[in-house]
C-alpha positions in Angstrom: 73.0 18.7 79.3 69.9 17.8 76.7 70.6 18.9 73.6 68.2 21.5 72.9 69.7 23.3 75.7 73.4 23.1 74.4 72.4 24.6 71.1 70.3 27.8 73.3 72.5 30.3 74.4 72.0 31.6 78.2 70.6 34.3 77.3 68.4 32.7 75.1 67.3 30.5 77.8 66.6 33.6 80.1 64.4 35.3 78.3 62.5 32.7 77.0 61.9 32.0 80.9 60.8 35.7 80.8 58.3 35.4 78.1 57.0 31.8 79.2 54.1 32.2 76.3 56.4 33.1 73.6 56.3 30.2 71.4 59.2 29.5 68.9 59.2 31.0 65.9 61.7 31.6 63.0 59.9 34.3 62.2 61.5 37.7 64.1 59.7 39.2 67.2 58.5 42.2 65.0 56.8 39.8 62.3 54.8 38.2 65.3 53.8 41.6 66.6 52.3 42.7 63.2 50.6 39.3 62.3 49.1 39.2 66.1 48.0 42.3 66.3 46.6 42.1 62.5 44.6 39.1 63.4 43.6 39.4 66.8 41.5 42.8 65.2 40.1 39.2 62.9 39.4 37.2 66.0 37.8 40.2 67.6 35.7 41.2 64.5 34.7 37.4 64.1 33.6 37.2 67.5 31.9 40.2 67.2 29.9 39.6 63.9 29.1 35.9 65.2 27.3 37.5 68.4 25.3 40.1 66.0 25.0 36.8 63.8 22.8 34.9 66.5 21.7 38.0 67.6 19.9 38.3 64.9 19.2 34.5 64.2 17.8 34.3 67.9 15.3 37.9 66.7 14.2 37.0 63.0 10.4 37.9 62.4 8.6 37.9 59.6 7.4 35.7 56.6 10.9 34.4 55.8 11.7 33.6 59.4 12.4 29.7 58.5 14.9 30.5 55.6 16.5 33.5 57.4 16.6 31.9 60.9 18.1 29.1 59.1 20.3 30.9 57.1 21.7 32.9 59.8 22.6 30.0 62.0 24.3 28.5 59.1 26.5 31.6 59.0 27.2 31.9 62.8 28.3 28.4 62.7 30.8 29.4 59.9 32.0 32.0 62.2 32.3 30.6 65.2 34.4 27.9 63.1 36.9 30.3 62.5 37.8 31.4 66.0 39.7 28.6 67.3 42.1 28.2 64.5 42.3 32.2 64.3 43.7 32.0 67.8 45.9 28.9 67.3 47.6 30.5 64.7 48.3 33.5 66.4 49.7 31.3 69.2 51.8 29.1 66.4 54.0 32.2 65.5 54.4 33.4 69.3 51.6 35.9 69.7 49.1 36.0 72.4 45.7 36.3 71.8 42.4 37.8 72.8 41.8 37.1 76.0 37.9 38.5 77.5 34.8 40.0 76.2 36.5 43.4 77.0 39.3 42.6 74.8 37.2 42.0 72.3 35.2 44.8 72.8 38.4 47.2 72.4 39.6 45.6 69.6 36.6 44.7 67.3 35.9 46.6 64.1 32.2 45.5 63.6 30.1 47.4 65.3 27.3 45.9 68.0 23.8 46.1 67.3 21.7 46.6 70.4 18.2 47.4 69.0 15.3 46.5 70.7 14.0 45.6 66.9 15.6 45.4 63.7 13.4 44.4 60.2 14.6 41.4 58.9 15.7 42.9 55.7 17.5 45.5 57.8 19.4 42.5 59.9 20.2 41.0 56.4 21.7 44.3 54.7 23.1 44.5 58.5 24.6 41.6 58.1 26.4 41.9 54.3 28.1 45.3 55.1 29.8 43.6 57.9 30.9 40.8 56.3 32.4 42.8 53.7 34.0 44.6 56.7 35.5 41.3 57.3 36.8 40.8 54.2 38.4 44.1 53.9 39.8 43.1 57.3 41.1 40.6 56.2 42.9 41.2 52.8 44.7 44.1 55.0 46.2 41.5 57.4 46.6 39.1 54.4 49.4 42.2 53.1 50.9 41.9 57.0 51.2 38.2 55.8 52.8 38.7 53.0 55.0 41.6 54.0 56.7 39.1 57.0 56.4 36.3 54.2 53.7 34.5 56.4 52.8 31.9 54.2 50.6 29.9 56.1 48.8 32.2 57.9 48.2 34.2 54.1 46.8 30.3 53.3 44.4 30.2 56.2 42.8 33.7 55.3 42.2 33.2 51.7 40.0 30.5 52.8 38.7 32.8 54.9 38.1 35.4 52.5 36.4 32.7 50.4 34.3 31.9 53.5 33.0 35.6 54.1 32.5 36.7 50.2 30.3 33.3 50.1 28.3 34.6 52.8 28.3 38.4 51.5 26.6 36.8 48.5 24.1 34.6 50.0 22.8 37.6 52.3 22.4 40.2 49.2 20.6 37.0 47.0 18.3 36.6 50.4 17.7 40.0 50.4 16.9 40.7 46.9 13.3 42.0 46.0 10.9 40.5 43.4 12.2 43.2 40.6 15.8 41.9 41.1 17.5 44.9 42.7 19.0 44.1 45.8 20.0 46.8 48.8 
């Protein structure tokens, strides 16, 4: 008998058989449950403000198209970025993950935009709440972390949080009017 297997108990065994995605973890089954759940709402919001990101990128108008269509597509590439380790991560502690548009849909925070038109400064100030949504987001699933002493995953979303404040900051500065107010 290979050694792995002496050192699993049967029932061990069984219902890992059972729950064939469940990946080992030290951490306990109700850990993984909190963490996934807390940042598969973060994959689901990413996914949703990278659409509304290009949406927006693929829509921009106006005097300041170059430097706004630019800036935007910077910004969905950041996003999109994200997603894939997001969703390893949730795998690495024994989570499953988002798995269709309609998943995302029921589990996303940010809220679409569908408009026929938006002004650019609108998309921009658009844009900036969301991503402070995001950030919110993701200082609440950063206590999960740290409640179920998640290091790593606490690691990958201060990055994260970095990530989105930077962009926060670069869409109120792009937005800012000529007397130095911004929106």
């Amino acid at each position: 008998m290979p050694k792995k297997i002496q050192n699993e108990s049967v029932e061990a065994l069984k219902a890992r058989r059972r729950r064939p995605l469940v990946t080992p973890t030290d951490l306990k089954a109700e850990a993984a449950a909190d963490i996934g759940a807390a940042m598969n709402a973060i994959l689901a919001d990413v996914f949703a403000l990278y659409l509304k990101t290009k949406n927006f990128h693929w829509h921009m108008s106006g005097p300041h198209f170059r430097d706004y269509h630019l800036l935007l597509d910077e910004q969905a590439d950041q996003l999109f970025a994200m997603t894939d380790p997001i969703a390893e991560r949730i795998r690495k502690i024994g989570a499953t993950t988002l798995r269709s548009i309609g998943h995302i849909s029921k589990t996303q925070r940010i809220l679409d935009n569908d408009a026929d038109y938006v002004q650019p400064l609108d998309m921009l100030a658009e844009l900036r709440e969301d991503n402070k949504t995001l950030a919110k987001g993701l200082r609440e699933a950063h206590e999960v972390c740290d409640t179920h002493n998640d290091i790593a995953t606490a690691s990958l979303i201060e990055n994260w949080i970095d990530e989105t404040e930077r962009r926060t900051w670069f869409l109120f500065e792009a937005s800012r009017q000529g007397d130095g107010t911004g929106h």
